[in-house]
C-alpha positions, 0 to 999 in steps of 0.5 A: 551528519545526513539524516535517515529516509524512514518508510512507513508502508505496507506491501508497496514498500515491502523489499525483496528476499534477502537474496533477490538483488533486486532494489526496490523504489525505497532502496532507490530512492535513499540511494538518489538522497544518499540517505541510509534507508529504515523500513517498516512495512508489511504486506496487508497491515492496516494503519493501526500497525502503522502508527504502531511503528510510527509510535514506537519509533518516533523517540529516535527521529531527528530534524535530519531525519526525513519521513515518507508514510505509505498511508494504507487504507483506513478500511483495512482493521488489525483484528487479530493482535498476533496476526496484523497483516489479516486486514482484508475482508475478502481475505484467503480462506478467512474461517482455515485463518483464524477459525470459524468464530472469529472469522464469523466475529470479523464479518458481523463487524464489517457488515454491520459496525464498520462504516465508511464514516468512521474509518475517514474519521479515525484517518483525520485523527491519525493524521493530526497525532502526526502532524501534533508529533512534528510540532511538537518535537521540531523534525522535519513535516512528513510526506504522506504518499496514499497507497490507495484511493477511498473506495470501499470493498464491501460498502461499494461507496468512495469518497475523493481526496479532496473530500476528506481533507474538506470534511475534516478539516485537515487543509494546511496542516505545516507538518506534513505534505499529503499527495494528492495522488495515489499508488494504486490509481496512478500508478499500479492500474495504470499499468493495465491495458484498456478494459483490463484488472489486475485479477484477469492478468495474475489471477489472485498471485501478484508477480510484480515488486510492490504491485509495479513493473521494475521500470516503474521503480525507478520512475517512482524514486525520482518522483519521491527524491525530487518532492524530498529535495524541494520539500514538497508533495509527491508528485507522479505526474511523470514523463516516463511511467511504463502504461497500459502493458499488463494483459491476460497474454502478458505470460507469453511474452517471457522476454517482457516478464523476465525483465519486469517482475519477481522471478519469484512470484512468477514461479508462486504464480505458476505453481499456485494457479497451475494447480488450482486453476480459476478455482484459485483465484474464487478461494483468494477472493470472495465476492458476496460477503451477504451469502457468505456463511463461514 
């Protein structure tokens, strides 16, 4: 009998509505396998929620099984047990969130305990439970597609890839394929036009499916299917990605946006931007976390 394709994500993995018929790169890419899709992801969770699914899931896996991490960034922290997508530090109205002494509580930490260091460290260490799991159980190694390069927000520093697999020592480990490309970079800006974020595109509101284009779904599921089948890293150096499209003028094109983004999202956008304008988008992200004051 043919094996699973498991996901473990974060908001690049998440689907659509259940009546949005839209298929996104995970449902496409289990359909090119033929393999029955199981999804575990959520918008914002950190790594310590996705090691949590990967924990508690792991007893069911088979060597037929085969398992693609959306690896989130180790920056982001489950503080809050009851709320495990409240990751980011410049998060929505943090203090109306989770209160003025924990939001307080979660910005000491970021400011003064939480350091770059630690974070890659913990990432090593997750990664060799996983590969440690693969061994010890016989299944198949696991892909390892990052959802983001290892920049840091609030610290401002970034380290490479490279970099991290020297510095701890994670070369060659046989129970996963690490990619050495990222969603973020390689695929979701370079959806921008030249000069261009995504913040002076959406305002804060992302329309997009899993922050890119529809026709980028497509492109991704045949990179992934492809890496699968020959049983190797996620490669997205493709032909046929959809580039440098997305400006602040997208919105007048409504033919463009009627084809390449959540209808959805679209009509949140509106709602949410028309109403609160570039106030909106000063509340969803706050840019000087040393003033703040709660």
């Amino acid at each position: 009998m043919t094996g699973r394709l498991i996901v473990v994500g974060d908001s690049f993995a998440i689907l659509a509505g259940a009546q949005d018929p839209f298929l996104n790169w995970c449902q496409q890419t289990a359909t090119l396998l033929d393999r029955p899709l199981v999804l575990l992801a959520g918008a914002g969770v950190s790594q310590d929620w996705q090691w949590a699914q990967l924990n508690h899931i792991w007893p069911t896996i088979t060597p037929e099984d085969r398992v693609l991490v959306v690896l989130t960034h180790c920056e982001r922290q489950w503080y809050i047990e009851g709320q495990p997508t409240l990751t980011h530090v410049a998060t929505v109205n943090l203090t109306d969130s989770v209160g003025a002494a924990q939001a307080e509580a979660i910005r000491q930490s970021v400011q003064h305990l939480q350091r770059p260091q630690l974070d890659l460290q913990h990432q090593a260490h997750r990664l060799g439970w996983l590969h440690s799991q693969v061994h010890r159980t016989g299944v198949h190694p696991v892909w390892i597609l990052p959802a983001f390069g290892l920049h840091w927000h609030t610290h401002g520093i970034s380290a490479s890839w490279e970099e991290f697999v020297r510095d701890f020592l994670i070369e060659g480990l046989s129970g996963m394929h690490i990619s050495p490309h990222n969603l973020m970079d390689h695929v979701q800006l370079q959806e921008m036009t030249v000069g261009v974020d995504t913040n002076q595109v959406f305002c804060g509101v992302d329309t997009r499916y899993n922050h890119m284009c529809r026709d980028n779904h497509s492109v991704l599921a045949q990179c992934v299917a492809e890496a699968i089948q020959e049983d190797r890293p996620i490669n997205l150096n493709h032909s046929g990605w959809l580039t440098r499209v997305l400006s602040p003028h997208i919105w007048h094109n409504k033919e463009f946006v009627a084809a390449q983004m959540d209808p959805y999202g679209v009509k949140r956008r509106e709602h949410l931007v028309g109403n609160q304008g570039e106030s909106f988008l000063q509340n969803a992200w706050r840019k000087n976390w040393g003033s703040w004051n709660g």
